[in-house]
C-alpha positions, 0 to 999 in steps of 0.5 A, spaced: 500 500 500 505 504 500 508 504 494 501 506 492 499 514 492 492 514 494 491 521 493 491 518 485 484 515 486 481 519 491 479 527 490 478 529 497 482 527 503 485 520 501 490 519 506 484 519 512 481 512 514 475 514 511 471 512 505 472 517 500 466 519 494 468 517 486 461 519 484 456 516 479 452 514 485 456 507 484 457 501 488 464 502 491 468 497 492 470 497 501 466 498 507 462 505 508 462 504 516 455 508 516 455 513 510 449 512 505 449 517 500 445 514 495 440 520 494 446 525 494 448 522 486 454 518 490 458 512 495 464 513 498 470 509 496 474 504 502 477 506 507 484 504 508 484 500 514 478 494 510 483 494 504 489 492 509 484 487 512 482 485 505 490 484 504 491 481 509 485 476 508 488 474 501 496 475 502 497 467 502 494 468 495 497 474 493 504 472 490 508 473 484 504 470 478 499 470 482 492 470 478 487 475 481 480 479 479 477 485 484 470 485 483 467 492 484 473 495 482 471 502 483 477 506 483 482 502 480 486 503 488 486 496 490 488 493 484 494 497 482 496 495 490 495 488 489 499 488 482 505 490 486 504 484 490 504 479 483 508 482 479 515 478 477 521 483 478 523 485 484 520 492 485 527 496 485 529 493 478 521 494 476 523 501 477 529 501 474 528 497 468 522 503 467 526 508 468 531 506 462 527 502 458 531 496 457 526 492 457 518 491 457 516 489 464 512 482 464 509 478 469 507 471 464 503 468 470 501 474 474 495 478 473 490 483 476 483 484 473 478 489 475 470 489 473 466 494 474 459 494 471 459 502 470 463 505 463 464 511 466 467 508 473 472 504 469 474 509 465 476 513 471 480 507 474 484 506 468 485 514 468 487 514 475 492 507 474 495 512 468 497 517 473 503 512 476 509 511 470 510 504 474 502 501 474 501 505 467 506 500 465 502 495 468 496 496 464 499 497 457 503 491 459 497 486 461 499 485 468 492 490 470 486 490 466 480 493 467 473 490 464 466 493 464 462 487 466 456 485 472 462 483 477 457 477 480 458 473 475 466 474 475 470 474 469 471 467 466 476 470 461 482 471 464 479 465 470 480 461 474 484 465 479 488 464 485 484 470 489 478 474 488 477 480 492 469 482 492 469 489 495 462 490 495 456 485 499 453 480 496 446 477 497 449 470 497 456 466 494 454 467 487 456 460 484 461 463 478 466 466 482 466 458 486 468 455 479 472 460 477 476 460 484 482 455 482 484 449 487 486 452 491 485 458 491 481 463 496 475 469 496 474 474 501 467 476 499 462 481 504 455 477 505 449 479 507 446 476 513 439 476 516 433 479 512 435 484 506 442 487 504 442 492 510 440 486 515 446 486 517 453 483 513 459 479 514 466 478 511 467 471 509 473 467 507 472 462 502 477 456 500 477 451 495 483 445 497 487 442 491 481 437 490 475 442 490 472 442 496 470 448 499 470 451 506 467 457 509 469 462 514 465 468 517 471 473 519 468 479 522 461 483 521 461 489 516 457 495 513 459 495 505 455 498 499 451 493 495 452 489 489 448 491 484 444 491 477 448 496 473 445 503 472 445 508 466 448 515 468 450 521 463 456 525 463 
């Protein structure tokens, strides 16, 4: 996270542990502790300390080589912070290499996909990714790719995955991202709980082992935005 600017996705206050809004009235990926500005024409972005605990969640799984989806993307933050965590060369030679042009940076097993499903958030995050020279490499190169897309049926193109990281709360575990999920390979994924989305959520750890089976572990209760049915917005 470090090697990440926050202040190049977030508009407002990007270094408070706080979430922080984007616009389009979006779902957001990261949890909004209260917050609830459907009616203001926005959502907030994560704070910081649930990406760290999202982080810290899937580290096992968050390696060199590594294939990895981000659904709820938003931003584009988390998925420029956990191709750092993918990417094959050493960060020193990674920028190195950049600075000198020497040679093109390539991670032939590492991958970060994000999806969002609204064409104007993706657009932001792929301008938000550009701003960096290191994780603007990583875009041109492949090693960051952002789709439009509904997030709830993941992204069977660049599947399966070693880790998939849902940053907004589902109404149930969504049965493509488990047969996209690799063996073994591991989900972090909000759910909500009791009656209705905001009955209550919790963050749940899901694994898959080498031979398919898969284990469920509540980790922690949570308030995230929703995943949802893409709306049209005009720019």
């Amino acid at each position: 996270m470090v090697k990440v600017d926050r202040a190049q996705f977030s508009r407002e206050m990007p270094y408070e542990d706080s979430p922080q809004r984007i616009g389009y009235d979006a779902t957001i990926s990261g949890e909004f502790q209260g917050y609830l500005l459907v009616g203001m024409g926005l959502m907030p972005r994560a704070a910081p300390h649930i990406h760290a605990n999202a982080l810290e969640t899937l580290k096992e799984y968050l390696k060199p080589g590594s294939n990895v989806l981000d659904i709820g993307s938003g931003s584009g933050y988390l998925c420029a912070v956990m191709a750092h965590l993918v990417v094959c060369l050493a960060p020193l030679s990674l920028i190195n290499l950049l600075i000198l042009n020497i040679f093109p940076l390539q991670a032939p097993n590492g991958k970060v996909t994000g999806i969002d499903h609204i064409p104007q958030i993706t657009s932001l995050s792929v301008a938000n990714i550009h701003k960096s020279p290191t994780t603007s490499e990583m875009l041109k190169s492949g090693l960051i790719s952002i789709v439009t897309g509904d997030g709830r049926l993941g992204y069977s193109s660049n599947a399966p995955y070693d880790a998939i990281h849902v940053g907004a709360a589902a109404m149930t575990v969504h049965e493509p991202l488990l047969e996209q999920l690799k063996s073994p390979g591991r989900m972090f994924i909000p759910v909500a709980e009791g009656s209705g989305m905001f009955g209550g959520q919790a963050v749940w750890q899901i694994d898959k082992d080498e031979k398919g089976n898969v284990t469920k572990k509540r980790l922690y209760g949570v308030m995230y935005v929703p995943l949802t049915d893409a709306k049209k917005f005009e720019d």
